[in-house]
Structure formats: C-alpha cells, structure tokens
C-alpha positions, -999 to 999 in steps of 0.1 A, spaced: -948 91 747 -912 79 731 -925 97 698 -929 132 716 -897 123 730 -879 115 699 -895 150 685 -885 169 715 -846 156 712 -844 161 672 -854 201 681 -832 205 710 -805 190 682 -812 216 658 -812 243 681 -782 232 694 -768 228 657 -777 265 648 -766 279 679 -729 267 674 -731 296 646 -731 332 643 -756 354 623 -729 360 599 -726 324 594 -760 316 584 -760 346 559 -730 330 545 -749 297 540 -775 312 523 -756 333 500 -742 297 494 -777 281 484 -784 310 467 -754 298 446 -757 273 438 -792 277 421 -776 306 403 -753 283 388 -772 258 375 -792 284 358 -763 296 346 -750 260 332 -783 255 318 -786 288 299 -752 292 291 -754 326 300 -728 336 330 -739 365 353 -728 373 391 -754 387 419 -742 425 439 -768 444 458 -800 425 447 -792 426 417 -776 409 384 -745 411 357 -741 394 328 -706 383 328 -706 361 296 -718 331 273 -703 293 277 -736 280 254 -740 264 226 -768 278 211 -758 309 183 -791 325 194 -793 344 227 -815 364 249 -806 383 279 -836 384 300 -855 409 323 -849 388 353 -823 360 360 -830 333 391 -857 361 403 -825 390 400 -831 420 379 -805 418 351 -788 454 355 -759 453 336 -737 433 313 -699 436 319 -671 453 298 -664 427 272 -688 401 285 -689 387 250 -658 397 234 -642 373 209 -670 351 209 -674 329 175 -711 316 182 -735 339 189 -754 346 158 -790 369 172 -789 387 206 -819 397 220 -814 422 251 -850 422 271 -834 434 304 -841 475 308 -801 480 303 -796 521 297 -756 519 295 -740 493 267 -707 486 277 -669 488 265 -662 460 241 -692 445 247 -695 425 215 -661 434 201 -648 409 173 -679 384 178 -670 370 142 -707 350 141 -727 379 151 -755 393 127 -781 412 147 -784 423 181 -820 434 197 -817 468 218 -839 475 247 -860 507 245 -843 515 277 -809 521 260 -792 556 267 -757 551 255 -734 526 231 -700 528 248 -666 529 228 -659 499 210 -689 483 220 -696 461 186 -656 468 171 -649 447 144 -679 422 149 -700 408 119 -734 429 125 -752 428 88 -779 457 105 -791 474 136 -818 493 145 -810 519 176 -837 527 196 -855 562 202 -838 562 235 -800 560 224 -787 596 229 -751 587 222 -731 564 203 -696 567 213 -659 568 206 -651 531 175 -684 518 189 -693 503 150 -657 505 138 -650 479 114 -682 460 112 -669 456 74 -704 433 67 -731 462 83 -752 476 52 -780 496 69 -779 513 99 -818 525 116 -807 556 141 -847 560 152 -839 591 177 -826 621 179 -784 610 189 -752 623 193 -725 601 171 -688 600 182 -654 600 160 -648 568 145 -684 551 153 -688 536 118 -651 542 105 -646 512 80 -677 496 77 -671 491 42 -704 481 31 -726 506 49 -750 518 22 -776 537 39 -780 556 71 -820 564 86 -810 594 113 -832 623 122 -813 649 106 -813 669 142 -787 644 151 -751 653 156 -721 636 143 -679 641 146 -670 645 111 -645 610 119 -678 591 122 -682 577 88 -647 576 75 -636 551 50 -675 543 47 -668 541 13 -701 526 2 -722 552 17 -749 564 -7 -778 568 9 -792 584 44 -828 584 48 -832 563 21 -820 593 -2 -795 595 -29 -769 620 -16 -751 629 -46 -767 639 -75 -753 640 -110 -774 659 -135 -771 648 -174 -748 672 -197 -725 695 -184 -743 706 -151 -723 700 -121 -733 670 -94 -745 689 -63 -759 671 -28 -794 662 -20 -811 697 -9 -833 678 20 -799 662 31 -776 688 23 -773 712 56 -771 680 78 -737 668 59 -721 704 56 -728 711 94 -712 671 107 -694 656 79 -672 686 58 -641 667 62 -650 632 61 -625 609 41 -632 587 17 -667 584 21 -688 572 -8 -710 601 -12 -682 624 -13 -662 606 -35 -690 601 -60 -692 636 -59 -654 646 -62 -649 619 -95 -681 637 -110 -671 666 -110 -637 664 -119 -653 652 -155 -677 678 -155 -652 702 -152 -629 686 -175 -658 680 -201 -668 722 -200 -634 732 -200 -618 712 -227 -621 696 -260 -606 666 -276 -588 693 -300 -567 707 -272 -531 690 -265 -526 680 -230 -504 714 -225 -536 732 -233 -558 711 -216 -534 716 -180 -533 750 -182 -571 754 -191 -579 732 -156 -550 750 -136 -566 786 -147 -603 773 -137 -587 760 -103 -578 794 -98 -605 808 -106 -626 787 -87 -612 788 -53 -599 816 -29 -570 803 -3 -585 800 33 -562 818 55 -583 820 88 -589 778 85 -558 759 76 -567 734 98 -600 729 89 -601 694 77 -626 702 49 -597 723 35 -579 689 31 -597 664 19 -603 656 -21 -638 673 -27 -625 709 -7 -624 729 -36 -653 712 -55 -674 716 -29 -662 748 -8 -653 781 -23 -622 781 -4 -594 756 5 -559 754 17 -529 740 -5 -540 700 0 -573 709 -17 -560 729 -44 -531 698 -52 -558 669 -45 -580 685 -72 -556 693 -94 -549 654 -90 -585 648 -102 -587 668 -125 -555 655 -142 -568 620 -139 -602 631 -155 -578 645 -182 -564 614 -188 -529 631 -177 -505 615 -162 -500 634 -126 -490 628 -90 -496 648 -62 -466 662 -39 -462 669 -7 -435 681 17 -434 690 56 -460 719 49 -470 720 15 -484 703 -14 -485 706 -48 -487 679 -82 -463 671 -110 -476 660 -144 -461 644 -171 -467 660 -211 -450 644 -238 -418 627 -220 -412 651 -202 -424 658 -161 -431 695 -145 -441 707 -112 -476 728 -112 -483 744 -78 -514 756 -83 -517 775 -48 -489 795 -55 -503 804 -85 -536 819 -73 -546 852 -57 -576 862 -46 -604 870 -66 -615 857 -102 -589 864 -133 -561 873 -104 -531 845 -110 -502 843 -127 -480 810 -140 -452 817 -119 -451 778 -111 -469 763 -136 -444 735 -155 -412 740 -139 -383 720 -138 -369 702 -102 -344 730 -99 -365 757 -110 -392 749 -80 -361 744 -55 -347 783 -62 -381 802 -67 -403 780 -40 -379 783 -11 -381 758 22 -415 744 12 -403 732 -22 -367 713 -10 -374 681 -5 -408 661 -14 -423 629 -17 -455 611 -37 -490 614 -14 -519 597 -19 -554 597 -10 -583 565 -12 -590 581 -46 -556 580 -63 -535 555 -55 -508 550 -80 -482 518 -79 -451 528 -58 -416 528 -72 -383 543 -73 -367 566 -80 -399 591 -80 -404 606 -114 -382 636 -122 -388 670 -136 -350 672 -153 -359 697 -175 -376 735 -177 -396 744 -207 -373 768 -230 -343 738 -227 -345 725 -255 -316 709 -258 -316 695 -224 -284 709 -211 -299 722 -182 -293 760 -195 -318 784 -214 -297 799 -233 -289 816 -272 -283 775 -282 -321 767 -274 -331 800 -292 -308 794 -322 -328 758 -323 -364 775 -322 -349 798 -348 -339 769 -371 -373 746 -366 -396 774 -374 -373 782 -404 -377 747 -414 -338 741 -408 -343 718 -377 -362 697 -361 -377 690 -324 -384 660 -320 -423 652 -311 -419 642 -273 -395 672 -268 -419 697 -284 -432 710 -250 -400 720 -240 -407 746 -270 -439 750 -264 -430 786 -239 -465 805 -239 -485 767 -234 -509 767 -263 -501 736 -282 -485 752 -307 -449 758 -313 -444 793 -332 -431 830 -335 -448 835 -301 -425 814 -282 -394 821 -294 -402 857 -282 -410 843 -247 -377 824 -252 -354 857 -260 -371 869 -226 -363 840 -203 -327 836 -220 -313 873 -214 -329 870 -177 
C-alpha cells in the first residue's frame, strides 16, 4: 500500500512538473537534447554541421585526421549541403570523400586548402560554384557524369593539378583552370563547352583526351592541331593565352617559317624583309572582328587567315626571335607594331600598315624607319609608345627604350638625307670612302644586303623629295 502510494505521488510530481510548461517549451528542450548528441558527434568526427528543416549542413572541419568523409547521413540527418567556405584555409585535410547526394558545390568551398590532394565527388553533383577549389593543392580530379557546370575561378590556381577527368558532357566557365600551371592533360567529351578564359596561363597543357594537340611534322611542313581535337579548340579556346598547346604551336612555326623563307646566306636586312613580305602575304586585316580576342593573341596570324594589328606585331616578334634578330614589339593607345635592331642600328617595321588585302598587294611604306620618320607619316597612333610583352617574349626591362635615331639613306647620321649622304655612296662605291660595317644598313636603301649602284639611285630619289 505505501509503494502504490509512493508511485502515485512521483506521477502526480511529474505531471505537475510538465504542466508548469508550455508546448513551446518542451520543443525547446528537445531541440536541446537533440544538441547535444549532435555535438558530440560533431567533436568526435571533427566534422562541424548545423540541423534546419530535418535536415543537415556541413559547416566545417576542427579534426585531426588529413583524411575526411562527409557522409550520407549525420546523427540520423540527411547531409544536404556544405556551406560557402566550410573548408576554406584549411592546412590538414589531405583526401575528401563526399558520400552525401550534394547537387550544388559551394562558393569557396575548398579555397586555399594548402594540404589538399584529391577530393571524391558524388554522382549527384550538378554544379562547381566559383572559386570552389581556388588556389588549393588538388594533384587530380575526376568530375562526375552529372556535373553540367563548372563555374566562374572554380580550379584557378591549383598550380600542382596535372590531369583533369571531365566524364560528362559540361559547360566550363572563364577562369576555371586559369594558372594551373601543371595541367597536362584534359579527358572532356568534346560536346562540352568552354569560355575561351578557361585555360589561360595553363601553360603546360599538351594533351586532351590523352591526345597530342599540336603536331609538328619533320622538314619544312608546318605544325597543325590534332584533326580529332581540332574543331573543339577553334569553336572554345581561339583566344586563349599562353596556353601550352598554342604556344607549342606559335614557336613552331615561327621556325618553320623562318627555315622556308630564309637561308643562312641572307644578312639579317634580307632575312626581315623576306618574313615581313610573307607576313603580308599571309594574313588579310580583320576589319569586322577587332575585338575578337583571337585577333590578339601570339598564334592569330599562324593560325587564322586574318588578324588585327596585335597579331601581325606579335608574329612579327616571333618571327624575329626565330631569326635570331634582335626585336621588340611596340604598342601605343591603339596600335602595335615591332622595332628591330640590324647592325647597330634600330628601325620601326609596322607590318599592318604595310599590308593590303590580297596576296602580292603591300608596299614598305613603314618598313625600317627612323623615330621621326614613323611620328610624321604614322600620325596619332605612332606618337608616343612603349615596350609590350607577351608569356612568350619577355625581354629584361630598362631605360631609356631603344631608339630608332636614324633613317636608312643618313648615312652620316645628321639626321638629313641629303647630297652629303649621296656624295658618300658616290665615294664608297668608287672606292674613295668607306662605311663603316655596322653603318652599312643605313646604305643598304632597296634592303637586299648589298650596298650598290641600285641604292644610290633610290638615294637620289629620297634626297630631292
């Protein structure tokens, strides 16, 4: 009897406990409880991860461990989500292994994880959001069938990735692999789409589907790209910079060129005008693209049959180099052309202005003039320039920039063409003078390496004009 009494007193208690509080209360201690097996979870894991609607987000990683795996289901909560920079900056995760049915990888997700190698994507996967694995230390990743975009700097920088597995059909952002420095191959079904940003400064980037993209047959043939790879970089990459492919092919065939049209016989005046004629020749000026970024990047008039005044001056540039010609490329606000250097002496070439359209149809209006001689026949575009550069040919800065004092038919470097310089062609062919050997270009008036009767008739024209 004092037993069912004792029982009977400790129920009335709790039923007087419970009805001190409200509904809302008791949801409140149960979200509580809930709690507080959720942390200890998360303590034990490492992994950090909050509970909204039923459900779970990964928030980040306190562990110790350098290999992680997000799982399917947290404390009995679907794993959803993982939040915008849940990992960012960490220095100990080596191997993540995503088994939760994620579709949406966010912002910054693994951005500058210095110790991270590899990262397992769920088959689930839709999209890689911007920035997602910036700057992180990914050797490789495989992307699932499922991934339909990878977007905006989502592999930017990842200077340590070497191959990248695309296994579906995806759509690939500006910037998503800019800089990774040692990508070397790229598996993508070739009914992808890319920006033409996406691989920029990749500049070890050879191979995509395992296939050799530039070719460069023996002899004199010119290097072309991969047939079976061919019409997927023309329609998503014309316009990439400094990407190793394309700069394979650029440096090829600058030297094929060079190799066809010269010889070792020919003096480097020869040898200029001999590439600045084949530039011409080869290339048409694109008036309805200027802006076409494939018009200015150092393969354009390799590779295109038309290009835009940055193409013509970059391969010039090449071509100079391939030459072994010493040659900078120029630029102003809105144009660009190259100076070289034969003998001691520096000229401006503007190949552009030089060309017309069609084969045969230039002239060498600006070919080896003098500073002053650009300034008064090139108007507003030739004023005031300064040395460019490109990942191809960088030359060592200094000051002042080199100088093109003097225009061929001054020989005497007065800064005149006048009946002085033709009295001292007169003499020197006579054998009553001489020119000394790094002034001889300044002689050298019709550009074929030799100094003769022919230029001092070129030099009666130029000095009664």
């Amino acid at each position: 009897m004092k037993r069912l009494k004792r029982i009977l007193s400790a129920t009335i208690s709790s039923i007087l406990f419970l009805a001190v509080f409200t509904v809302s209360d008791l949801n409140s201690i149960k979200y509580f409880i809930n709690n507080i097996s959720v942390n200890a979870e998360a303590l034990a894991s490492g992994i950090e991860y909050s509970i909204s609607n039923g459900t779970a987000t990964i928030t980040g990683y306190s562990g110790t461990s350098d290999v992680v795996t997000i799982p399917e289901k947290i404390n009995g909560y679907t794993v959803t989500d993982i939040q915008i920079s849940a990992f960012r900056d960490n220095n100990i995760i080596r191997k993540m292994q995503i088994d939760s049915k994620i579709t949406f990888l966010n912002i910054s997700t693994f951005q500058n994880c210095s110790n991270l190698e590899t990262v397992i994507l769920p088959d689930t996967l839709k999209h890689i959001a911007g920035s997602c694995f910036l700057n992180s230390n990914l050797a490789y990743i495989t992307i699932p069938e499922s991934v339909e975009i990878i977007n905006l700097n989502a592999f930017r920088g990842c200077k340590r990735l070497s191959t990248v597995d695309i296994k579906g059909v995806v759509n690939i952002s500006g910037y998503a692999f800019e800089g990774c420095t040692n990508l070397i191959n790229i598996n993508i079904p070739l009914t992808s789409s890319s920006m033409r940003t996406a691989f920029n400064n990749c500049k070890s980037l050879q191979y995509i589907n395992n296939t050799q993209v530039t070719v460069v047959p023996p002899k004199n043939y010119y290097p072309l790209l991969n047939g079976s790879v061919s019409d997927f970089i023309i329609k998503n990459l014309s316009g990439a910079e400094n990407v190793g492919f394309f700069n394979t092919y650029t440096v090829a065939y600058a030297n094929k060129v060079v190799l066809n049209v010269t010889n070792n016989s020919m003096s480097d005046i020869q040898k200029a005008k001999a590439l600045h004629d084949w530039l011409c020749n080869a290339v048409d000026y694109d008036y309805d693209n200027k802006k076409d970024m494939k018009n200015h990047v150092d393969y354009s008039a390799f590779l295109y049959s038309t290009t835009v005044c940055e193409g013509y001056a970059k391969a010039y540039q090449h071509l100079m180099q391939a030459a072994n010609i010493e040659s900078y490329y120029i630029s102003s606000q809105d144009h660009a052309w190259n100076m070289i250097k034969l003998n001691d002496h520096y000229f401006h070439v503007d190949t552009t202005w030089d060309d017309n359209e069609g084969y045969g149809n230039f002239s060498y209006d600006y070919f080896l003039l003098s500073d002053e001689e650009i300034k008064s026949t090139g108007g507003d575009s030739h004023l005031r320039w300064g040395l460019g550069t490109s990942d191809l040919f960088n030359y060592e800065y200094f000051w002042p920039w080199p100088s093109a004092d003097y225009a061929i038919g001054d020989i005497n470097k007065d800064g005149i063409i006048n009946a002085t310089d033709l009295t001292l062609l007169q003499n020197y062919l006579l054998s009553n003078g001489s020119i000394s050997k790094g002034d001889a270009v300044l002689a050298d008036l019709n550009f074929d390496g030799v100094v003769d009767s022919f230029d001092l008739v070129v030099l009666r024209q130029k000095a009664s004009k």
